[in-house]
Legacy VTK file of the C-alpha trace (Angstrom):
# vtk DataFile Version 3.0
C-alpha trace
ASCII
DATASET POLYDATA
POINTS 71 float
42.959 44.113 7.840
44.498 44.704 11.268
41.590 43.384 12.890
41.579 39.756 10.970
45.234 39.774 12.219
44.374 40.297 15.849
41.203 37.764 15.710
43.543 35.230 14.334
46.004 35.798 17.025
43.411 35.575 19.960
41.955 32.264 17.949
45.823 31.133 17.557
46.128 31.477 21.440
43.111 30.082 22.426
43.809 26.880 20.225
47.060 26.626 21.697
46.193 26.387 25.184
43.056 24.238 24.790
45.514 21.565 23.020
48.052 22.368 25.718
45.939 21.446 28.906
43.927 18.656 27.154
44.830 15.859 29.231
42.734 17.937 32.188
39.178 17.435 29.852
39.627 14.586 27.556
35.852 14.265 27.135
35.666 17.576 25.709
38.652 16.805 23.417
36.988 14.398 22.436
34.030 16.073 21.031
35.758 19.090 20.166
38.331 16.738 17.943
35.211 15.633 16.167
33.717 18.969 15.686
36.460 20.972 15.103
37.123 20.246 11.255
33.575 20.551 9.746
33.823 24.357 11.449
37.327 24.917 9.968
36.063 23.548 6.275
33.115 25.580 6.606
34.549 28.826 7.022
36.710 28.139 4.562
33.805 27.899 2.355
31.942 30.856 4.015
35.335 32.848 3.257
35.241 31.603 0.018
32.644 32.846 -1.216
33.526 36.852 -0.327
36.249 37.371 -2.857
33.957 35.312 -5.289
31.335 37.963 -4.717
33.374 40.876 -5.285
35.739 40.107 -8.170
33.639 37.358 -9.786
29.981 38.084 -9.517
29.988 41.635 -10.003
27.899 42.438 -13.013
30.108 45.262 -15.047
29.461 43.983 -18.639
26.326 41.910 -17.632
28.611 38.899 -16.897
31.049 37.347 -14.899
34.329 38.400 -15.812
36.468 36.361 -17.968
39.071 34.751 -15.398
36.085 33.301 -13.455
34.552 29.977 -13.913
36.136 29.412 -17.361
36.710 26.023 -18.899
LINES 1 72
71 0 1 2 3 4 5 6 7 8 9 10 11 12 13 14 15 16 17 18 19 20 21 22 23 24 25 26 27 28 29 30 31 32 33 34 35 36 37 38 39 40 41 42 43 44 45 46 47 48 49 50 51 52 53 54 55 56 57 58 59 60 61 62 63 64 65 66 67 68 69 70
């Protein structure tokens, strides 16, 4: 868990200078404005889907588990 906390920091950095100097490369804002929140929603789905995997998915009685998917 450690590690997610360090990527995140690095990726927190990063992001924070890249919107910090962005008057010195506004073409690449520009694109990276545009790109930038398709990535973010799909690693959101991506990340998503591990916890659904291992506490919904996981065949114990032959079916989901109860709290999953119900109606």
């Amino acid at each position: 868990m450690l590690t997610a906390y360090k990527v995140s920091i690095v990726l927190l950095t990063g992001l924070l200078l890249l919107y910090a100097f962005q008057g010195y490369y506004p073409e690449f804002m520009s694109f990276f404005s545009e790109a930038f929140p398709p990535l973010i929603a799909g690693t959101a789905v991506v990340s998503s889907g591990f916890p659904l995997q291992k506490y919904c998915m996981e065949p114990k009685n032959g079916s989901p588990s109860y709290g999953c998917f119900s109606p």
